[in-house]
BAFI-3210 file (N, C-alpha, C; in Angstrom, 3 decimals, decimal comma, padded with zeros to 6 digits):
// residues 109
n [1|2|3|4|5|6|7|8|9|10|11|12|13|14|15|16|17|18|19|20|21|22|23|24|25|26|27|28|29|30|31|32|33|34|35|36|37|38|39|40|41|42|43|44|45|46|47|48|49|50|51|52|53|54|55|56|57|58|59|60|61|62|63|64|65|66|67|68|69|70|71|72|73|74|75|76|77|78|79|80|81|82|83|84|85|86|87|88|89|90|91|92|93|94|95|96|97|98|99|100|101|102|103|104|105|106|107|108|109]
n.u [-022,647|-022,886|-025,001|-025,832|-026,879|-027,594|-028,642|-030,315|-033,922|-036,692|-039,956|-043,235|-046,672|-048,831|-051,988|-055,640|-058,054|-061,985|-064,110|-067,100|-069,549|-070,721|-069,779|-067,902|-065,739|-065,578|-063,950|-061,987|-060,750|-060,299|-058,111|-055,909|-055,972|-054,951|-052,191|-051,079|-050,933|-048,642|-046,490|-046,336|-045,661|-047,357|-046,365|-047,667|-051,116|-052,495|-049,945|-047,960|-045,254|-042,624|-039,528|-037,107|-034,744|-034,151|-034,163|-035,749|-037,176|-039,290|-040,369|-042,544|-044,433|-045,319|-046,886|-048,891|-050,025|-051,054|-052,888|-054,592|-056,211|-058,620|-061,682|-062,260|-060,865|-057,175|-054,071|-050,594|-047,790|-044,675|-041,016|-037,733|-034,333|-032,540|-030,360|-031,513|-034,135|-032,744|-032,827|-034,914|-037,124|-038,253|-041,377|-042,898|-045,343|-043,735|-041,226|-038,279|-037,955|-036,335|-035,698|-037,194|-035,474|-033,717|-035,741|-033,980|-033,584|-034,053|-037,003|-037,091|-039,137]
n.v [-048,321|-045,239|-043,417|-041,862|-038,787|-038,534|-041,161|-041,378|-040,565|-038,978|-039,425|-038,033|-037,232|-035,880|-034,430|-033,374|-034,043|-034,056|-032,754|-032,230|-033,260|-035,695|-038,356|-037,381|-036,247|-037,777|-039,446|-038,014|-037,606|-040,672|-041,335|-039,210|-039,812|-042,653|-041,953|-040,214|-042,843|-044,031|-042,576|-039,990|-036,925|-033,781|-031,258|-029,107|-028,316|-030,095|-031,625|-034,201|-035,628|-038,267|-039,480|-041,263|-044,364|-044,998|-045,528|-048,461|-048,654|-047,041|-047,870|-050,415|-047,949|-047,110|-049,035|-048,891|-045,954|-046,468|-048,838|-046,982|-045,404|-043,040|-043,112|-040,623|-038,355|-036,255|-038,145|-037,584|-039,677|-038,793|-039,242|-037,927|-036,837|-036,703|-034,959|-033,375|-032,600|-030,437|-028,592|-026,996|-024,251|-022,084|-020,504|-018,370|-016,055|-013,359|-013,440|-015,748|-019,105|-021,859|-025,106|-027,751|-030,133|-032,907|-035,799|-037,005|-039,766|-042,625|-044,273|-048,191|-049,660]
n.w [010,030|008,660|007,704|004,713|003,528|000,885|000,741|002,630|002,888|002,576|002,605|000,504|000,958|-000,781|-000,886|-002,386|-001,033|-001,532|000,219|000,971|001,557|004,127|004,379|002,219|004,112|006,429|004,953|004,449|006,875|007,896|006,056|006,601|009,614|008,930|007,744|010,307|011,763|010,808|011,545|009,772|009,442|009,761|007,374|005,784|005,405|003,472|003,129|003,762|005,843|005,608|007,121|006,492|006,094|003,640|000,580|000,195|002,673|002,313|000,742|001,700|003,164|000,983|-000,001|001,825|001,981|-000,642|000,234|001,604|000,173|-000,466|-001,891|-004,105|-004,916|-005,309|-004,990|-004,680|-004,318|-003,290|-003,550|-001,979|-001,543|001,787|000,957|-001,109|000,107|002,104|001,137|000,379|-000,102|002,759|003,701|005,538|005,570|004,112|005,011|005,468|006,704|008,607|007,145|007,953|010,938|009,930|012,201|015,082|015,289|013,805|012,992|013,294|013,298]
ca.u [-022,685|-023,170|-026,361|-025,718|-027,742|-027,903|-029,546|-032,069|-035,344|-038,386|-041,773|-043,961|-047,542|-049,705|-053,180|-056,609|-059,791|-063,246|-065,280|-068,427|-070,642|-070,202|-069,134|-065,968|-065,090|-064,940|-063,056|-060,279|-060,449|-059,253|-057,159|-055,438|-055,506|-053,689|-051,143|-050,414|-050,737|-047,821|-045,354|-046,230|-045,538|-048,058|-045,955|-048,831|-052,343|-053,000|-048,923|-047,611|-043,749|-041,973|-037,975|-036,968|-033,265|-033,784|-035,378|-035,975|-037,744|-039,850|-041,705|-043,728|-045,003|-045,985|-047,951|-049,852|-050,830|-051,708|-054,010|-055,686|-056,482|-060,059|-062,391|-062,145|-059,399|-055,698|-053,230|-049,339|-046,754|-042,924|-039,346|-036,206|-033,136|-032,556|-030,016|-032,669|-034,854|-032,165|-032,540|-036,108|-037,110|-039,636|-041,650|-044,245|-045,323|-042,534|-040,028|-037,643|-037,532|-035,291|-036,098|-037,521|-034,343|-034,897|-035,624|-032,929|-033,410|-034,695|-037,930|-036,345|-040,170]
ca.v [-047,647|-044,057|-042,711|-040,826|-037,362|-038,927|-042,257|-040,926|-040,344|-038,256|-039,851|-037,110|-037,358|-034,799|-034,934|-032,493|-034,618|-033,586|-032,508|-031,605|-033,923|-035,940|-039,292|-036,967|-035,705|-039,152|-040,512|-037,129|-038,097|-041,942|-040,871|-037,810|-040,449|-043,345|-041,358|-040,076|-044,014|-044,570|-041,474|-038,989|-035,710|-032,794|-030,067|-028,092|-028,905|-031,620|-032,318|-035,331|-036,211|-039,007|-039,439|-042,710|-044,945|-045,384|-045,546|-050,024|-048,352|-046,162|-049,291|-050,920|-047,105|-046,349|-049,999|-048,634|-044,904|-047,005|-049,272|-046,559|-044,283|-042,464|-043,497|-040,125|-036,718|-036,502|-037,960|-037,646|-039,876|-039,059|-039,431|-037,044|-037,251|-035,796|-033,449|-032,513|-031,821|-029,158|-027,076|-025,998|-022,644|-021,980|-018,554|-017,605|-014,726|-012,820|-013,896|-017,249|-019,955|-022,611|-025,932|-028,421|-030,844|-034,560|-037,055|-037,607|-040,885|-043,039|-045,886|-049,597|-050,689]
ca.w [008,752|008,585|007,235|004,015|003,268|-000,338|000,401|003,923|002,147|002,622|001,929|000,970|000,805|-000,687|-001,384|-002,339|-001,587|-001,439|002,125|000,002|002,026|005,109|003,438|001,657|005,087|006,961|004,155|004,184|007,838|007,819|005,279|007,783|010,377|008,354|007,732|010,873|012,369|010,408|011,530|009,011|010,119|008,521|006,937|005,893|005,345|002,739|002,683|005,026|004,869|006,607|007,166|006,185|006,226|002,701|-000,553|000,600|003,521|001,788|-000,345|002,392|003,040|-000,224|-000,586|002,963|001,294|-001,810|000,691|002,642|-000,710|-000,618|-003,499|-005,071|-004,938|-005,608|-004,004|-004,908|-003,004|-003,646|-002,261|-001,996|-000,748|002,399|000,504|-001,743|001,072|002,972|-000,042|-000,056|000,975|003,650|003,849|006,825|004,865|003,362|006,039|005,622|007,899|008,246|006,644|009,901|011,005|010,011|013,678|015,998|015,429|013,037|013,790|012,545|013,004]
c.u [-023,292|-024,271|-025,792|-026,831|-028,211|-028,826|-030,599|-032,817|-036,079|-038,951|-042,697|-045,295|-048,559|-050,982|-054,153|-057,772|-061,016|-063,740|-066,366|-069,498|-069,596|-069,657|-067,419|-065,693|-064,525|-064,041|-061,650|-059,950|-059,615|-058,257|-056,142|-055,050|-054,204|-052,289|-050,599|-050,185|-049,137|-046,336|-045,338|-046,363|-046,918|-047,569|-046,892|-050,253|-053,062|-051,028|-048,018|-045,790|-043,105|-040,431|-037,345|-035,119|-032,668|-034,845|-036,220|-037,430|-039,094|-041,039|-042,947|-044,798|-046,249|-047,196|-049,152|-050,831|-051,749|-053,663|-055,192|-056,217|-057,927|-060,263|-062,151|-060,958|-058,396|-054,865|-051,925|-048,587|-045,224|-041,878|-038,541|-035,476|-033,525|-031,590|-030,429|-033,339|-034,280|-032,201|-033,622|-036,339|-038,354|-039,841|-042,576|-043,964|-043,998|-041,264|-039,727|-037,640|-036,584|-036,225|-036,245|-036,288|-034,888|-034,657|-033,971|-032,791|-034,559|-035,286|-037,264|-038,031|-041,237]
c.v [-046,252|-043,254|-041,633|-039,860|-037,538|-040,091|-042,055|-040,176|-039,824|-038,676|-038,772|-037,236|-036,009|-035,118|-033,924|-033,441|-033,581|-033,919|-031,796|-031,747|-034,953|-037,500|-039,109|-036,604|-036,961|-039,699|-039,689|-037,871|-038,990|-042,170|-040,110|-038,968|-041,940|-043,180|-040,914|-041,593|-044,754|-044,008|-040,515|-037,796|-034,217|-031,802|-029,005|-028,721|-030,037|-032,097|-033,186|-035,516|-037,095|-039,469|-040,905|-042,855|-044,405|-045,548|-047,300|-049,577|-047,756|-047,862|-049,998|-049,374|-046,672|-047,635|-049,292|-047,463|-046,282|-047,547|-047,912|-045,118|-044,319|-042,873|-042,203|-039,010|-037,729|-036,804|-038,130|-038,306|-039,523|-038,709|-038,338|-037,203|-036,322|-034,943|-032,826|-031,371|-030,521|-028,271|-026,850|-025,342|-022,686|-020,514|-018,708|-016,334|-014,229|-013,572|-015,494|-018,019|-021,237|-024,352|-026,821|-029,704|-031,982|-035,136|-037,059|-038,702|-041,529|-044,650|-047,329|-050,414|-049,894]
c.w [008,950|007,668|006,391|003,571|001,505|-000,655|001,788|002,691|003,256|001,982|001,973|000,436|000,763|-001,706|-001,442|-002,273|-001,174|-000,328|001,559|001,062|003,297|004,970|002,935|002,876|005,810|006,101|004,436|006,022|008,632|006,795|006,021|008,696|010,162|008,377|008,547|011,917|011,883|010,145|010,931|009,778|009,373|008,775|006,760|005,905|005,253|002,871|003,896|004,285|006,296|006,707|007,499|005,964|004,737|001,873|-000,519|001,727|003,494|001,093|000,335|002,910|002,253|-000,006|000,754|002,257|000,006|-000,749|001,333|001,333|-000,581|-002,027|-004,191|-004,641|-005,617|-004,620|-004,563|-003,906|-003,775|-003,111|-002,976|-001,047|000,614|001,894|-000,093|-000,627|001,629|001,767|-000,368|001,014|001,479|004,232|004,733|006,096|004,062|004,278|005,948|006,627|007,597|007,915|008,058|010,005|010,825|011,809|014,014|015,688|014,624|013,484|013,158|012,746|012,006]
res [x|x|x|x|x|x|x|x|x|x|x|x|x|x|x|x|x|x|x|x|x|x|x|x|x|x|x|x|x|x|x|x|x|x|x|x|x|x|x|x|x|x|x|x|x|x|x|x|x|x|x|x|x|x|x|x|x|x|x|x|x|x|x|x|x|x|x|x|x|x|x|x|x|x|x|x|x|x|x|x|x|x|x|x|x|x|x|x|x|x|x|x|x|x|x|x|x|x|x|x|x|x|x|x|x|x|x|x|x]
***
């Protein structure tokens, strides 16, 4: 079956917590690390995104973010297509870049 550009998903995870004290830092920490234990890629700073079969695929994800949420900040999780995805614009300063290609190859674990 051929992988449609309408049903591959992006999981995207974006989040602002608090590094006030050394308590909020360990927590953004195993938070940061969670997320990359589980393939997330980090687009920019606070924003994680992972390249999934399918929106089925995507569900045991989300319940993981859910588990590993810090007691306090924001965190946003949400999906787009991958044809969504090829249509946002990416600036380094004034200058465009090209949107990052999804995986060669997609994990089945």
């Amino acid at each position: 079956m051929a992988l449609s550009r309408y049903r591959v998903m992006w999981l995207f995870v974006m989040f602002d917590l608090p590094v006030l004290n050394k308590d909020q830092r360990r927590d953004y920490s195993q938070f940061h690390r969670k997320l990359q234990s589980k393939g997330f890629t980090m687009l920019q700073l606070s924003v994680y995104a992972k390249h999934l079969p399918s929106e089925d695929a995507a569900e045991p994800l989300r319940a993981h973010v859910h588990a590993a949420l810090p007691p306090m900040g924001q965190v946003r999780v949400m999906a787009v297509t991958d044809h969504q995805f090829s249509k946002m614009e990416v600036y380094f300063g004034k200058k465009r870049r090209r949107v990052e290609d999804p995986p060669l190859q997609i994990s089945l674990f």
